[in-house]
C-alpha positions as CSV (number, residue, x, y, z in Angstrom):
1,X,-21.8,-28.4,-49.8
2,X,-22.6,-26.0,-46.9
3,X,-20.4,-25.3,-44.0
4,X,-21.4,-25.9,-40.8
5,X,-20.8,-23.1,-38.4
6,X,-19.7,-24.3,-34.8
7,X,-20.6,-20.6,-33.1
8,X,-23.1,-20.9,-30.5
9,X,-26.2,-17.9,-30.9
10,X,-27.4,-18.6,-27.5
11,X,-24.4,-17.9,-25.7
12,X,-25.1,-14.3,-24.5
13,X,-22.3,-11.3,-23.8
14,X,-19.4,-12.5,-21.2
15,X,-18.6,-9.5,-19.4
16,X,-16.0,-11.6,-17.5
17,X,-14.0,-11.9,-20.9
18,X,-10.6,-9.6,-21.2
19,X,-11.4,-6.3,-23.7
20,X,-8.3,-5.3,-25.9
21,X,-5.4,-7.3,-27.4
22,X,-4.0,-9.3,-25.6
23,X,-0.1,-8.5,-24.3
24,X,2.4,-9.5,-26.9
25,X,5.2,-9.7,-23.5
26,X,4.9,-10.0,-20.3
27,X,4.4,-7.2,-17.5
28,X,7.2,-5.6,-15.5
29,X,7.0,-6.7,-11.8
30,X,5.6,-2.8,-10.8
31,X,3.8,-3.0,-13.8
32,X,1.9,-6.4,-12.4
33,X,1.4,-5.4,-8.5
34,X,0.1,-1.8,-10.2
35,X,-2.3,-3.5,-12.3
36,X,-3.0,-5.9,-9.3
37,X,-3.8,-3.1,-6.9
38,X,-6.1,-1.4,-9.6
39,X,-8.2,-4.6,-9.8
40,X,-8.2,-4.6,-6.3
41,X,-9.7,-1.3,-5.6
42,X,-12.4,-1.4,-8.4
43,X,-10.8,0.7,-10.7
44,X,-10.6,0.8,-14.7
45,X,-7.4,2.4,-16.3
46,X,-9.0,5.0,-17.2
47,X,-10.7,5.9,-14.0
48,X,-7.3,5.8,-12.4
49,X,-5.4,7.8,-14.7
50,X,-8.2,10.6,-14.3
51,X,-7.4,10.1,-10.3
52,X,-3.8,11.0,-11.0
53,X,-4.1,13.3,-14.1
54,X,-2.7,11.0,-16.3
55,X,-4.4,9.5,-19.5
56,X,-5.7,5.5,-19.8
57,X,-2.9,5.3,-22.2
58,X,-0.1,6.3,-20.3
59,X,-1.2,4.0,-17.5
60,X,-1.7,1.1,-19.8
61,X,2.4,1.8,-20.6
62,X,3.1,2.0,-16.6
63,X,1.5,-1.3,-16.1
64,X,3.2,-3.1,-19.3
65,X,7.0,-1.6,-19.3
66,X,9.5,-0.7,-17.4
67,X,9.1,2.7,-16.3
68,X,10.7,5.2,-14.1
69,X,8.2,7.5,-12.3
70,X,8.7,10.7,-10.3
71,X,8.0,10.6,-6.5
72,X,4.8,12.4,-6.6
73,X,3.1,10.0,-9.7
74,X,4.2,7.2,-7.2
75,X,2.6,9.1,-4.2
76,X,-0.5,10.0,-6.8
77,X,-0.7,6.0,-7.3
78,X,-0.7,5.3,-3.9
79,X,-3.0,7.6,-2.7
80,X,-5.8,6.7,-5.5
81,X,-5.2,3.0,-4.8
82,X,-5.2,3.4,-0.7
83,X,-2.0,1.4,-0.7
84,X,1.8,2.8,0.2
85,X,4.5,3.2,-2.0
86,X,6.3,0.6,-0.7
87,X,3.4,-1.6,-1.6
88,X,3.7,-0.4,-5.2
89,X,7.3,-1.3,-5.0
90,X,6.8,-5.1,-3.6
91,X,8.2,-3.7,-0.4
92,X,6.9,-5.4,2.6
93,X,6.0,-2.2,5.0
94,X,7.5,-4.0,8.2
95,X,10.1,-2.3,10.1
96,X,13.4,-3.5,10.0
97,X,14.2,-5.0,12.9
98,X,17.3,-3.4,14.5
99,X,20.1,-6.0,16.5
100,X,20.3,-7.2,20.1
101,X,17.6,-7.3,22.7
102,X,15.4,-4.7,23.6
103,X,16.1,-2.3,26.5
104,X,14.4,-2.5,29.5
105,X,12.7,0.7,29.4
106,X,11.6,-0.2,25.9
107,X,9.7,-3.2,27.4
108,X,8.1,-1.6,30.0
109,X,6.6,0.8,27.6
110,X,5.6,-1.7,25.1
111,X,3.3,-3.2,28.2
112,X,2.2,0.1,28.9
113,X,1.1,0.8,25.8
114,X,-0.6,-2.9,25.9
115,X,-2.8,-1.3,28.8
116,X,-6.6,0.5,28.3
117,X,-6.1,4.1,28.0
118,X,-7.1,5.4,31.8
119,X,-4.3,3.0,33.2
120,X,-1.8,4.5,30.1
121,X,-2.7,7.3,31.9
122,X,-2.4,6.6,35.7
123,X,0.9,5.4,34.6
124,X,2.3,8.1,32.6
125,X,0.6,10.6,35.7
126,X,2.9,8.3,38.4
127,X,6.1,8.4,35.6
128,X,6.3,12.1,35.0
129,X,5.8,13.3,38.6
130,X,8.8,10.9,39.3
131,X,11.0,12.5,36.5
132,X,9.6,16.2,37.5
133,X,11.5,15.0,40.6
134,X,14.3,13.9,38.7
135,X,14.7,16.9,37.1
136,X,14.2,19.1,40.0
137,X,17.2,17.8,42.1
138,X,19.6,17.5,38.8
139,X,18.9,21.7,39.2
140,X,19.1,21.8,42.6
141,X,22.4,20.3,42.2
């Protein structure tokens, strides 16, 4: 008796399909949003690794253990990958936001910078000839 094979001949070359063994564990966190930010700007191992002077090898490590990286391989990374650091860190890049209410001046400036830039300007021409002023008499005095 024969055996039957079940592979399909007209099934052509996936290029979709994952090259390599696949992971025996899982990825650190920095290892998974480095790998993630790779993917997302187009890039092979290997073609990163050149971008930082590394080899594929070593960034293959960096994307599957825990590693601890000096500042300027993290400021390599981020710089090949157009992302910042804290992004390579699961950071969110928002300022903290610091207690109690905003000052008044603080306001005001926020809805001057809100303005097109010839009015910034008529308004910062008005505000510095005001503390010229200022300044003048505290001398004078």
């Amino acid at each position: 008796m024969q055996a039957i094979s079940n592979i399909s001949t007209n099934r052509g070359y996936d290029p979709h399909m994952p090259a390599g063994r696949p992971p025996i564990k899982m990825p650190t966190e920095f290892g998974r949003l480095l790998a993630s930010a790779r993917k997302e700007a187009g890039l092979t191992q290997l073609e990163l690794a050149q971008r930082v002077g590394t080899t594929q090898r070593v960034m293959a490590y960096w994307e599957r253990e825990s590693v601890v990286l000096k500042a300027e391989q993290l400021n390599a990374l981020a710089d090949a990958l157009g992302v910042s650091v804290d992004g390579l860190l699961g950071r969110s890049s928002k300022p903290t936001q610091r207690g109690g209410p905003a000052g008044r001046a603080k306001r005001v400036f926020d809805q001057v910078n809100s303005l097109p830039r010839d009015r910034q300007k008529r308004v910062l021409d008005v505000l510095e000839t005001v503390l010229a002023g200022e300044l003048a008499q505290r001398r004078a005095s």
